[in-house]
C-alpha positions in Angstrom: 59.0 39.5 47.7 56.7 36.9 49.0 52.9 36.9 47.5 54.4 38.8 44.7 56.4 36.5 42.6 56.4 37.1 38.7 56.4 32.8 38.8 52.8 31.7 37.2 51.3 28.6 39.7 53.9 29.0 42.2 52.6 28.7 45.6 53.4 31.4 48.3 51.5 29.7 51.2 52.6 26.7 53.2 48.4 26.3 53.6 47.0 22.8 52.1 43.5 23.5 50.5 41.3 20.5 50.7 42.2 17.1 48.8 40.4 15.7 45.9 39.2 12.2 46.4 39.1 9.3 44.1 35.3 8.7 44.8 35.9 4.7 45.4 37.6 4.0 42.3 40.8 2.7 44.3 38.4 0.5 45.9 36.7 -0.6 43.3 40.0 -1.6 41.4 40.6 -4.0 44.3 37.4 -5.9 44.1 38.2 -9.0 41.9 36.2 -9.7 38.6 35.5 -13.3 38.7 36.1 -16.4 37.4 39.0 -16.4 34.6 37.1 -17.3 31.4 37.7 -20.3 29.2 40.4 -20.1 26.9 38.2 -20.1 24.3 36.7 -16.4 25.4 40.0 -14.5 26.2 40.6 -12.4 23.6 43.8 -13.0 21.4 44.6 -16.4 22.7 45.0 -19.2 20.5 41.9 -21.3 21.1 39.8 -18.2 20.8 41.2 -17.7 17.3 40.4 -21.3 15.8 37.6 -21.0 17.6 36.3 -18.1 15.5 37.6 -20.3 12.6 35.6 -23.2 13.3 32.8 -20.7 14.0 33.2 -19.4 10.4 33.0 -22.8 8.9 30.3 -23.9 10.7 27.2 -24.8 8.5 24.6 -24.2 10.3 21.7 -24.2 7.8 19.7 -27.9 8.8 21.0 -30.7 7.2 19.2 -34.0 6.7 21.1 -37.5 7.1 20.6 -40.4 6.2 20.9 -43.8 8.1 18.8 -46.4 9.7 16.5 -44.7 12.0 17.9 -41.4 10.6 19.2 -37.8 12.0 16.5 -34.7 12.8 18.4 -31.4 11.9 20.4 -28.8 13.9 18.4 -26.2 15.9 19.0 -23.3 17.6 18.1 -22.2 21.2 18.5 -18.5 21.2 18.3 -15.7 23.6 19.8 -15.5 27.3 16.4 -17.3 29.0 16.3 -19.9 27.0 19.7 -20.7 26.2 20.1 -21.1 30.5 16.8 -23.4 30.7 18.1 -25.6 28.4 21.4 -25.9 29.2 19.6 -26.7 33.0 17.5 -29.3 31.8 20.5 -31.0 30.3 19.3 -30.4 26.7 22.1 -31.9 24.0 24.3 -29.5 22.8 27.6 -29.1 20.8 28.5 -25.3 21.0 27.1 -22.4 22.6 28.2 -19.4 20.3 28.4 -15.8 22.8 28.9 -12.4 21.4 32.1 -10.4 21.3 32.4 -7.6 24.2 28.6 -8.9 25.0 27.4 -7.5 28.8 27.9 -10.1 31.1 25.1 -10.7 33.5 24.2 -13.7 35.7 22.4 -15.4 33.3 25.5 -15.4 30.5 27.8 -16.6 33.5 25.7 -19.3 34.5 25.5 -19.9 30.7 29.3 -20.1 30.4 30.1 -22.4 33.7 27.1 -24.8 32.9 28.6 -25.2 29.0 32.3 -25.1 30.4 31.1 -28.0 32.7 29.8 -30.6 30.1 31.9 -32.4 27.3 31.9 -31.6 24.4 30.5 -28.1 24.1 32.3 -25.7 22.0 32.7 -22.4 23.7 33.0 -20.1 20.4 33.1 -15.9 20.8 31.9 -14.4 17.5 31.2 -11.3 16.1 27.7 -9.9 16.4 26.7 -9.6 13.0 27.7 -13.4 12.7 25.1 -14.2 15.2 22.8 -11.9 13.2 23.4 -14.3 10.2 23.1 -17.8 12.2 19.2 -16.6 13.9 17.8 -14.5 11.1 18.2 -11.5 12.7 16.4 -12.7 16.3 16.9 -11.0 19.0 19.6 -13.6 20.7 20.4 -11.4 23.4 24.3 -12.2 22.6 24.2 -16.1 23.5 23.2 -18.8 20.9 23.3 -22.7 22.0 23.8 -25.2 18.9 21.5 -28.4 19.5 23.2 -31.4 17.5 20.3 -33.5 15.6 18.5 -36.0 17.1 19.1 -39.6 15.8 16.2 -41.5 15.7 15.8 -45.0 15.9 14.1 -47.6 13.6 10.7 -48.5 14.0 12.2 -52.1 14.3 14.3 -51.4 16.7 12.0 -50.9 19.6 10.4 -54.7 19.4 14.1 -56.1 19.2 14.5 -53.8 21.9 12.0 -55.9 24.2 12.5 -59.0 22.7 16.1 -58.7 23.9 15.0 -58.0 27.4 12.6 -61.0 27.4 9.5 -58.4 28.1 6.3 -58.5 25.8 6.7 -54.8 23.9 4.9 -51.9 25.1 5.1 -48.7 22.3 3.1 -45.4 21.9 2.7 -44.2 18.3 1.9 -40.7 17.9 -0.6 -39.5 15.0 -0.3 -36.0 14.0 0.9 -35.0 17.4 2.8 -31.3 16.5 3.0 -30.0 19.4 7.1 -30.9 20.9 5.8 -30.8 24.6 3.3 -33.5 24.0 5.8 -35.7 22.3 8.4 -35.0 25.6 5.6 -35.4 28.0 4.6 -39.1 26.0 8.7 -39.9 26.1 8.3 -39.3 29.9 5.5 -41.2 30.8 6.8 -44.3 28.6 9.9 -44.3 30.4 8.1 -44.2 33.6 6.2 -46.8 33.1 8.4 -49.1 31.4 8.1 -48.8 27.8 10.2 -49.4 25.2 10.0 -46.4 22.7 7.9 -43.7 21.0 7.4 -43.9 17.3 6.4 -40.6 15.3 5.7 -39.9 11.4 8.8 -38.3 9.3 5.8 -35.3 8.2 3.6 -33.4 9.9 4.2 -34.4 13.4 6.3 -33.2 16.3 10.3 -33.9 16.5 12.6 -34.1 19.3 13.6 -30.5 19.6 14.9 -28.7 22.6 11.1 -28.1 24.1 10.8 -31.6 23.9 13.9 -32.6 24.9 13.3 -29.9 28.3 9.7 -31.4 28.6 10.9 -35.1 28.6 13.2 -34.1 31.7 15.6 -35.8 30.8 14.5 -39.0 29.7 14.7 -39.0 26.4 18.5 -40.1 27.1 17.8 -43.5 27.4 13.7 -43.9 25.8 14.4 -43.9 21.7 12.6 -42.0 19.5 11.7 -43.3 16.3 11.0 -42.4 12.8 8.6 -44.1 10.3 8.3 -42.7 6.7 4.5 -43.9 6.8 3.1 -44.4 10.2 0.2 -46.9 8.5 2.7 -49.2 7.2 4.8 -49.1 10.3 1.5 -50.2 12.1 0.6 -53.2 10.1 4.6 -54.3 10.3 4.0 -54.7 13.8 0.3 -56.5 13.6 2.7 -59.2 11.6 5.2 -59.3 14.1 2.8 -60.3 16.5 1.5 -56.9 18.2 -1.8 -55.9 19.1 -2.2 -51.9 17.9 -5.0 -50.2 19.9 -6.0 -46.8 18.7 -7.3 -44.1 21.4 -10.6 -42.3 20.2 -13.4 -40.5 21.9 -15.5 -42.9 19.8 -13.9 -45.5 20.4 -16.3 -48.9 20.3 -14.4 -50.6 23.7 -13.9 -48.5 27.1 -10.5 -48.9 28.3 -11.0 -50.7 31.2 -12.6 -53.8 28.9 -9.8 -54.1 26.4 -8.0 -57.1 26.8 -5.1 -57.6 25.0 -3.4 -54.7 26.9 -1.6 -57.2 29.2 0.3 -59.0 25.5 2.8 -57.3 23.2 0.8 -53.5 22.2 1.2 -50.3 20.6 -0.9 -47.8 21.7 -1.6 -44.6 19.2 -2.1 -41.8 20.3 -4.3 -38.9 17.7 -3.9 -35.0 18.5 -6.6 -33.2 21.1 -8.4 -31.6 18.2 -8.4 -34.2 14.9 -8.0 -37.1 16.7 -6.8 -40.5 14.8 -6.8 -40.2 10.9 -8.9 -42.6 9.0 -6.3 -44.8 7.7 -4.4 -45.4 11.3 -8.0 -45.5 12.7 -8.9 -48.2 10.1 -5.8 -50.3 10.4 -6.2 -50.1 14.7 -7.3 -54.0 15.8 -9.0 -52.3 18.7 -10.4 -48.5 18.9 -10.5 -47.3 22.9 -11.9 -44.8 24.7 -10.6 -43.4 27.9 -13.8 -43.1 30.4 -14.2 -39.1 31.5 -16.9 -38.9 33.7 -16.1 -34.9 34.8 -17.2 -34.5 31.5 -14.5 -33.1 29.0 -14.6 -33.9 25.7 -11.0 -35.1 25.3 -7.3 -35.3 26.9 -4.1 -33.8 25.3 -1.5 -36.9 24.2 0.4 -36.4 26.4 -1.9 -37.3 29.4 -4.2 -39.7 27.3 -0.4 -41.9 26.6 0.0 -41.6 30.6 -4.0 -42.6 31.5 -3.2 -45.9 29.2 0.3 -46.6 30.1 -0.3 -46.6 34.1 -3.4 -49.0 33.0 -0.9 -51.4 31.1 1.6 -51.3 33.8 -0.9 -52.2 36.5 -2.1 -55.2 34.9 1.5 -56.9 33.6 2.6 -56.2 37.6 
């Protein structure tokens, strides 16, 4: 008898009650998800698995080399923000390192095509705690960019340098300058106005890490760096080789406008905003400068001091 069946769940009606919907999820499923990843990030194929290999073989406490001019040591940019900035600004890199099952956002795509897009940067997905292990424990947000060390050059190299190119050198030396942005913004401005390098001490001074490399805008591709194990010595190597050194200093004895020997092979040294020159590199200077500031202020960071005497030493060898 209809409406009276001993059936559990059969229906007795021909009447449709209302239909459950699949609130967008079919939709959604046809939306696409982006870009296929590198090989290198798909999970269980073959490059991603010596990836993680090379990933756990990679040493990447600092290592020191040796050599003529001699290598700076591995660093680490770490952190979404920073890892994109540098990575923008064309920093050096050989691997950026990116978390398993991390959450993608813009910032860790734009990561991921800007490292897929340069040579010879290793993509390498590894496992949290691994991370953990390569920053100390800092918050890396899931991305971690490997900066290869800087080689630097030889203090000799930079007058070869000019004497190859038929010009009269033109070198800033840097005097307990710690500060990477000052050292980029010096690289800058001696690429700008023609110079043929940047010498800094091996202690106690400022190496070209990734805030220097961003700050020098790219320039420190083609301005060397380099390296002397005592800047004092370096200084009077280049006095015999023919080199006038003039040392920056709010005391200096000679405004700059009066010195004269800015227009003939020169090194100009640079002291930090705060100390200044030390008292050996301010005793072995031939000439001690001072940059004129009528406004007032008592001194100029190295970075705009180099800039001040550089455009001054451009004008008069054009």
């Amino acid at each position: 008898m209809a409406g009276n069946s001993g059936r559990p769940n059969r229906r007795t009606s021909n009447k449709k009650g209302a239909t459950v919907g699949s609130g967008g999820k079919r939709r959604r499923g046809l939306e696409g998800k982006g870009p296929t990843p590198p090989a290198e990030m798909r999970k269980g194929h073959a490059k991603q698995r010596a990836a993680q290999a090379r990933a756990k073989r990679t040493t990447v406490a600092p290592k020191r080399a040796t050599g003529r001019g001699g290598k700076g040591t591995s660093e680490l940019v770490v952190g979404r923000n920073p890892v994109v900035e540098a990575l923008r600004e064309g920093v050096p890199a050989n691997a950026l390192y990116v978390q398993q099952f991390v959450d993608s956002d813009e910032r860790v795509r734009e990561a991921l095509r800007l490292a897929s897009a340069r040579s010879g940067v290793r993509l390498v997905e590894a496992p949290r705690p691994e991370l953990d292990r390569m920053t100390n424990n800092m918050n890396h947000q899931g991305l971690v960019l490997q900066i290869p060390p800087y080689e630097y050059a030889h203090p000799d190299d930079l007058v070869t340098a000019a004497r190859d190119l038929g010009e009269d050198a033109l070198i800033v030396a840097l005097d307990g300058v710690t500060d990477p942005r000052n050292l980029g913004a010096v690289v800058r401005s001696v690429s700008a106005f023609g110079g043929h390098g940047v010498v800094v001490p091996e202690r106690r001074a400022a190496g070209m890490t990734a805030g220097a490399w961003k700050t020098s805008a790219g320039t420190a591709a083609r301005t060397p760096v380099a390296r002397a194990a005592n800047l004092t010595r370096t200084l009077e190597a280049y006095q015999k080789a023919g080199l006038m050194v003039v040392g920056l200093a709010a005391e200096g004895e000679v405004e700059l406008g009066d010195v004269a020997v800015l227009d003939g092979p020169v090194v100009i040294v640079v002291g930090s905003e705060g100390k200044g020159l030390s008292r050996l590199v301010g005793e072995t200077c031939d000439v001690r400068a001072r940059i004129p500031m009528p406004g007032g202020a008592e001194s100029l960071n190295a970075g705009v001091a180099a800039g001040v005497v550089l455009y001054e030493v451009s004008r008069r060898r054009s």
